[in-house]
N, C-alpha and C positions, 0 to 999 in steps of 0.2 A: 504494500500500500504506500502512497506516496502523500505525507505531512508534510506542513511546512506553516508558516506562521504570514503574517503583514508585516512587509519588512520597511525600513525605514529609507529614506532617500537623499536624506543629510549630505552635506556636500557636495554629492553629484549624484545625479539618479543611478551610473553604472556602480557604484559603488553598492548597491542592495545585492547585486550579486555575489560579492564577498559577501558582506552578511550574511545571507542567506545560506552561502556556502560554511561559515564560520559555526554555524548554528545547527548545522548537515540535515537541513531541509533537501528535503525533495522537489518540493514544488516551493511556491509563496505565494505576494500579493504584494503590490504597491500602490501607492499615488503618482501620480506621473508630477504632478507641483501641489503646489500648498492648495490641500484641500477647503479651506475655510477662508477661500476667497474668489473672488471672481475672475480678476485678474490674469493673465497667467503670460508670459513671454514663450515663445516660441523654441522647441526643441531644437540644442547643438546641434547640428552635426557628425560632431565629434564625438560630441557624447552618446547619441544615439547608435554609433556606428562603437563605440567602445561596450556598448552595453550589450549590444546583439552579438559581438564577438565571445565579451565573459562569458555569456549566455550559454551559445553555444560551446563553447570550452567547459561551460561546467557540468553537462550535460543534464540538468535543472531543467524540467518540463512537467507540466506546464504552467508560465507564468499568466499571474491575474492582475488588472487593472482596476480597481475601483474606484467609481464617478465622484466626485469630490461633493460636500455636503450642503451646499447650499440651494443647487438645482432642482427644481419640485415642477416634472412634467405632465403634473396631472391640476396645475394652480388656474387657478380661476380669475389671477390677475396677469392683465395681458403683457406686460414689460417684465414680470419674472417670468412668465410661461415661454415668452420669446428668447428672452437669454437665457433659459434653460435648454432649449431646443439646441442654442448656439454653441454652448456647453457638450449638448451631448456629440452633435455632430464635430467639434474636433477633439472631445476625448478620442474617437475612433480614429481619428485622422490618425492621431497619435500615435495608439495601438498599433495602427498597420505600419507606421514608421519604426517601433522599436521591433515587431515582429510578437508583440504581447495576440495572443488569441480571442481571448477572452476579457470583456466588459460587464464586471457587476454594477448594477445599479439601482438603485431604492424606487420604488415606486409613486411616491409623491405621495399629497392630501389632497384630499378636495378641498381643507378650508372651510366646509357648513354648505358648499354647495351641494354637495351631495352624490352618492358613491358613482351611479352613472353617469352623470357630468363629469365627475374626474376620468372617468375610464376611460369617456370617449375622447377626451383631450391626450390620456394618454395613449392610447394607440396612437390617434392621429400624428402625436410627435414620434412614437419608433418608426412608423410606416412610411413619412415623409423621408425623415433621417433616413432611414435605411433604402431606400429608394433610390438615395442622388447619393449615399455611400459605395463605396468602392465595394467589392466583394469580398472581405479580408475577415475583419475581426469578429467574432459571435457577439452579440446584447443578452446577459445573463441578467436577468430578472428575480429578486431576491426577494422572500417572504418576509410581513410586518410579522410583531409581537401586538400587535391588535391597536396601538395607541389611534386616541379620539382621530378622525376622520383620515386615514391612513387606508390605502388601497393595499390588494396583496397579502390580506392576512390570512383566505381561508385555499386551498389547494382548487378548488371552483373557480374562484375568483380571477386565479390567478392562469389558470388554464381557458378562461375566457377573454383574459386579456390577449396569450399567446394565441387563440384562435381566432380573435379579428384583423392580426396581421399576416399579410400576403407574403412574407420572406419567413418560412419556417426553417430555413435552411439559417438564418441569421440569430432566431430569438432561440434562449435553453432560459435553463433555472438554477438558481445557485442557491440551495438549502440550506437556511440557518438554523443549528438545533435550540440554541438559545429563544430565538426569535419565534422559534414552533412553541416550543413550551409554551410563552409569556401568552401565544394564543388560544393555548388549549389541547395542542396536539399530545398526550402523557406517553412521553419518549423511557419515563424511567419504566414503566410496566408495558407497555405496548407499542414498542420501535417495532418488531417484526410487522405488525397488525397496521402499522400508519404507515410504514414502505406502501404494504399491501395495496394500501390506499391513496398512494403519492404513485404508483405504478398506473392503477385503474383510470386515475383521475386527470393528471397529467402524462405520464408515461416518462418512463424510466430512461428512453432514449433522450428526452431532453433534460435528464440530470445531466449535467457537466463539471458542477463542484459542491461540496458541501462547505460553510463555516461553522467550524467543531468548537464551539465554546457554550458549556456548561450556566447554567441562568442560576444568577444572586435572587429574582423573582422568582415565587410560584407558579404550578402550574391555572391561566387561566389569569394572571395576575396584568396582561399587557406590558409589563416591564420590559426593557432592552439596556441590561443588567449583566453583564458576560460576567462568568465566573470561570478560576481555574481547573480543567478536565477532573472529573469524580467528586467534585466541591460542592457543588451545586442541587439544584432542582431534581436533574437526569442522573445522577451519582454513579459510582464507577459501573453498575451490575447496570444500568440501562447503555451507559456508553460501548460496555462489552458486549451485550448482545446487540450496537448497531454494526460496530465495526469486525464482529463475526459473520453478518450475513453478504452474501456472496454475491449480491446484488450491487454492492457500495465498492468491493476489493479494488476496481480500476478507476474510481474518481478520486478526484484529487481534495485531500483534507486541509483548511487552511484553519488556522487554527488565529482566533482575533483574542487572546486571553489576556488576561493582569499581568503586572512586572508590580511585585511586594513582595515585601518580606518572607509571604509563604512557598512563594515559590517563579520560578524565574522561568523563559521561553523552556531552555534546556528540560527544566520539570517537567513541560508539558508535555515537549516532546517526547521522553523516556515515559511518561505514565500510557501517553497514548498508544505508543509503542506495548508496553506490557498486557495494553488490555486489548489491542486486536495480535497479541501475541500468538495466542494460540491455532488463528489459523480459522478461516471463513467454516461458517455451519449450515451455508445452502450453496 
């Protein structure tokens, strides 16, 4: 199975790839620039071409991109919903310049406008975007933990969103176990039983990653609360029977957890490690 953490981009974005190498991830996740702005200057060169070399030298696959946090394409006011769309269409640009595959990104709120009004605005922005987008990167679509008027919380929802866009070849889904919880999905007694149900409802083909981070919220609770692996809501005995089922073995686990005192990247990754140790049970 292939672990790996959100790696930092300090300094220079090729440098996440030592990290990540230093860390002996398998896969990761980045930001491409400072997420909690709007701003953003235009990719080196240099850097880009140094980044897709470490890349490939470290043999680290596959890397993830995550949409920076202020874009809400499901908003109901017209000059955020516009620079959102702007947003999304060159994070991808991006993507296909460092060679990143994959594109997670949050689903938006409607704001009090209401669930169908946001949905239809957000298709309408993947389907534009991906439309006048090159052929390259995938748009990985991520489940809410239910907060007040938030799209993408229930596996319906979200497989409706994916079926009113016309590039199925572009959109997948990137499963937060944290974020399932905080909805209601109860991963620590019934992870086999909600596959089941994340299989039927969306289908398994468009898994492409999961984010493996344990919820400081209950189940049912809305919270988007990451805790570290076995800590949490899902506790060690539901994370083993996710990462035993033989269903998950080839997607890529990105692990979004704490840096405290109880425990550091490395813990995570050795715990996670121990507990799909044993080896898939379907």
């Amino acid at each position: 199975m292939r672990f790996g953490f959100h790696v930092s981009i300090a300094g220079s974005l090729d440098k996440s790839v030592d990290r990540a190498k230093g860390l002996g991830c398998s896969t990761f996740q980045i930001f491409t620039r400072n997420p909690r702005g709007w701003a953003f200057s235009d990719l080196d060169a240099v850097v880009a071409s140094t980044f897709r070399g470490k890349l490939a030298e470290s043999g680290i696959a596959p890397v993830l991109d995550h949409m920076p946090y202020l874009p809400n394409l499901a908003s109901a006011n017209g000059e955020v919903y516009g620079k959102s769309v702007k947003a999304l269409k060159a994070e991808l640009k991006r993507c296909d310049t460092l060679g990143v595959p994959y594109l997670v990104t949050h689903l938006g709120s409607h704001l009090g406008a209401g669930a169908e009004k946001g949905r239809r605005r957000l298709i309408r922005a993947l389907a534009s975007t991906l439309a006048d987008a090159e052929a390259g990167c995938m748009v990985l679509l991520e489940n809410t933990a239910g907060q007040k008027n938030s799209l993408g919380t229930t596996f319906e929802d979200l497989a409706a969103i994916m079926d009113g866009i016309s590039h199925p070849d572009r959109i997948g889904f990137c499963f937060d176990t944290c974020h399932a919880v905080g909805s209601g999905y109860d991963l620590r007694r019934r992870g086999t039983r909600i596959l089941d149900e994340l299989e039927e409802v969306i289908g398994l083909e468009r898994l492409k990653a999961v984010h493996l981070n344990d919820s400081k919220g209950g189940l049912g609770s809305h919270l988007d609360r990451h805790e570290h692996i076995g800590m949490g809501a899902i506790g060690e005995d539901g994370f083993r029977t996710l990462l035993h089922d033989g269903r998950l073995r080839a997607i890529p686990m990105i692990m979004e957890t704490p840096l405290d005192a109880r425990r550091d990247d490395r813990g995570n990754l050795s715990k996670a490690l121990e507990l799909a140790g044993d080896g898939p049970s379907a």
